[in-house]
C-alpha positions in Angstrom: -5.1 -16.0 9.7 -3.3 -12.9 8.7 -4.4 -9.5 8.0 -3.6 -7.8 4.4 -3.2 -3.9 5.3 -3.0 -1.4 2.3 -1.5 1.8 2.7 -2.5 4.5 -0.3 -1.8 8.1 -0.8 -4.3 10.4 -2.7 -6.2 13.3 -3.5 -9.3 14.5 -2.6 -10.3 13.5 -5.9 -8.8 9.8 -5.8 -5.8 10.6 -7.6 -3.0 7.6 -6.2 -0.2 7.3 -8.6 3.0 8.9 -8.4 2.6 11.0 -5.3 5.2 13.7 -5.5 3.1 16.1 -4.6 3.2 14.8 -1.2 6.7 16.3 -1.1 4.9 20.1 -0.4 3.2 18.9 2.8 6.2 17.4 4.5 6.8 13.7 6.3 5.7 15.2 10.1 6.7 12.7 12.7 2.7 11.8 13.4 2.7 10.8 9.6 5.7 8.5 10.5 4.1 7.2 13.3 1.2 6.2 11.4 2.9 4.3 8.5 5.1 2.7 11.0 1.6 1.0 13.2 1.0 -0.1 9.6 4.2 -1.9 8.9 5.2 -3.3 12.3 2.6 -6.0 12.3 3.7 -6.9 8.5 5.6 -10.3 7.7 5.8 -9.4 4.1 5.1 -7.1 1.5 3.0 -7.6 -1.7 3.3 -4.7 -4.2 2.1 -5.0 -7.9 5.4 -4.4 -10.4 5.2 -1.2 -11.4 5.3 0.1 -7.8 7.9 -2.9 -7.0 9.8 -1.2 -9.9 9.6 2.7 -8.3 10.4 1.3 -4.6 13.1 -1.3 -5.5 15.9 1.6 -7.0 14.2 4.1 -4.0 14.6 1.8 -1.1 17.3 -0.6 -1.9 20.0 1.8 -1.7 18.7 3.7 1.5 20.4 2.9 4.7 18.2 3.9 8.4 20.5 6.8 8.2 18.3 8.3 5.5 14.8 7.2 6.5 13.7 5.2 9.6 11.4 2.9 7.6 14.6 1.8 5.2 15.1 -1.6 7.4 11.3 -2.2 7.1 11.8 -1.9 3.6 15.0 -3.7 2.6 14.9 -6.5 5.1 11.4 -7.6 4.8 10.1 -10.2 2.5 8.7 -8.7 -0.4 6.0 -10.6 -2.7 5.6 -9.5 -6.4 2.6 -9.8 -8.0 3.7 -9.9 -11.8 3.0 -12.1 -14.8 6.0 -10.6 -17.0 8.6 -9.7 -13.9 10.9 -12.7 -13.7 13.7 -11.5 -11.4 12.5 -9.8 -8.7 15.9 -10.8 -6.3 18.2 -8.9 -8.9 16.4 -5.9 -8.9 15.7 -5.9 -5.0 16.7 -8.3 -2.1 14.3 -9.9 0.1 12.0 -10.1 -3.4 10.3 -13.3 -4.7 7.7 -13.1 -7.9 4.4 -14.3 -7.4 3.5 -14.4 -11.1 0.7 -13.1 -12.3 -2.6 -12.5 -9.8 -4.1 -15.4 -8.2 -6.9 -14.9 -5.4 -6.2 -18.2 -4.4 -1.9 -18.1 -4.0 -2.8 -14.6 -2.4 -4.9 -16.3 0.7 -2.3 -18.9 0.6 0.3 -16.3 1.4 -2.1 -14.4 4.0 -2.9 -17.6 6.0 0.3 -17.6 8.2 1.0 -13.9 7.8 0.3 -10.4 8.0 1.2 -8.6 5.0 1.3 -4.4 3.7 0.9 -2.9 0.4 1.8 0.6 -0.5 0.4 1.7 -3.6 -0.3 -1.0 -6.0 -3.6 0.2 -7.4 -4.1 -2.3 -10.1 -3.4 -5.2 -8.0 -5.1 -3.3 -4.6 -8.5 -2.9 -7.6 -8.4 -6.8 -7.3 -7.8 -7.8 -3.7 -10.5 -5.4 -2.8 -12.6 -7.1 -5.2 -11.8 -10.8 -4.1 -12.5 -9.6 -0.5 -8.7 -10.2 0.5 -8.1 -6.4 2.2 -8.9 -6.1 6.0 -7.7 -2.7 6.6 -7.5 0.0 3.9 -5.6 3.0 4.6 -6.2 5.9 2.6 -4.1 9.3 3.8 -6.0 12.0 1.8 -4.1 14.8 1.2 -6.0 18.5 0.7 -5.2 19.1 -2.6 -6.7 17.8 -6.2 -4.9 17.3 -9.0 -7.5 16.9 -12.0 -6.1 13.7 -13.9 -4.0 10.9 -12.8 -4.5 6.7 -11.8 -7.7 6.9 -9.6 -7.7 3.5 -7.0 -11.9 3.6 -8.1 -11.4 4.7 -11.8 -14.9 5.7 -13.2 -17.0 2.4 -14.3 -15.0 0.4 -11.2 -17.6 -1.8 -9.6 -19.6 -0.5 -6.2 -17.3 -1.4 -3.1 -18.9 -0.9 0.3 -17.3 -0.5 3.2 -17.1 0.4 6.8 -15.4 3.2 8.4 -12.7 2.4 11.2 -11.1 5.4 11.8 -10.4 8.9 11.1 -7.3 10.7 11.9 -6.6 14.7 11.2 -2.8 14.5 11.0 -0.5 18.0 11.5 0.3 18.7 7.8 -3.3 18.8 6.7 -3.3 15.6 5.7 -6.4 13.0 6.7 -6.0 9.2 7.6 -9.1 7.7 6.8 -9.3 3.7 7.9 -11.9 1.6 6.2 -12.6 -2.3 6.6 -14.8 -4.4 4.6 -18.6 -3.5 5.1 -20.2 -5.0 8.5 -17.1 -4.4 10.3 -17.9 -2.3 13.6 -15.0 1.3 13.9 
């Protein structure tokens, strides 16, 4: 059985959607080596489509040259969860629609493979719920923002869980591992 490991960036306040402000605290090579124990167990990606959207024109065109995790990225096998996406290949290589969420195609998919999200809140809202997510990563960076796409918007359901690890990177920024509740850290 494989392992789905989500990877999110947010605020102290919970704020995950369109991270630029993780430019001001820099990519520090313990950050990179974090990411990259998250992706090298990975056989595929799953990403909702609006994030598949952002990271196809980001990644696609970005060579190991420019980023270390570029081959990760491009020559993977990425997994759209989508119900009005119908070309995924066209806008990305390596890309394959899924259609629209089924907990059931997911698991499917999981069986035989390990698979990483990176943002995807909508769609990371439903595996969590569905009990699909082994490993959520959250790296919390020391700032709030005050409004944006919260991963637990405010009448989300209770979602317990159990702590796995913490991590105090260099640039301020706090890796905090959970796992579904009952799991020993």
């Amino acid at each position: 059985m494989g392992a789905i490991r989500v990877h999110e960036f947010t605020t102290v306040d919970g704020v995950v959607d369109a991270p630029v402000w993780t430019m001001d605290y820099g990519f520090p090579d313990d950050l990179a080596a974090s990411i990259g124990a998250l992706t090298a167990p990975a056989q595929g990606i799953l990403l909702g489509r609006t994030t598949f959207e952002a990271f196809g024109p980001a990644w696609s065109t970005r060579t190991v040259e420019d980023d270390e995790g570029a081959p990760f990225f491009n020559d993977t096998q990425k997994y759209v969860v989508s119900s009005t996406l119908t070309d995924a290949e066209g806008v990305w290589r390596n890309s394959t629609v899924l259609g629209g969420y089924d907990a059931d195609r997911i698991r499917e998919l999981k069986a035989d493979r390990d698979l990483y999200v990176s943002g995807s809140a909508t769609l990371v809202r439903a595996l969590l719920a569905d009990g699909l997510v082994n490993e959520l990563h959250l790296y919390v960076y020391p700032l709030a923002v005050g409004s944006g796409t919260r991963l637990f918007p405010d009448g989300a359901p209770r979602t317990a869980m159990s702590l796995l690890g913490a991590d105090s990177l260099s640039n301020g920024v706090v890796h905090l591992t959970y796992g579904p509740a009952g799991t020993a850290g």
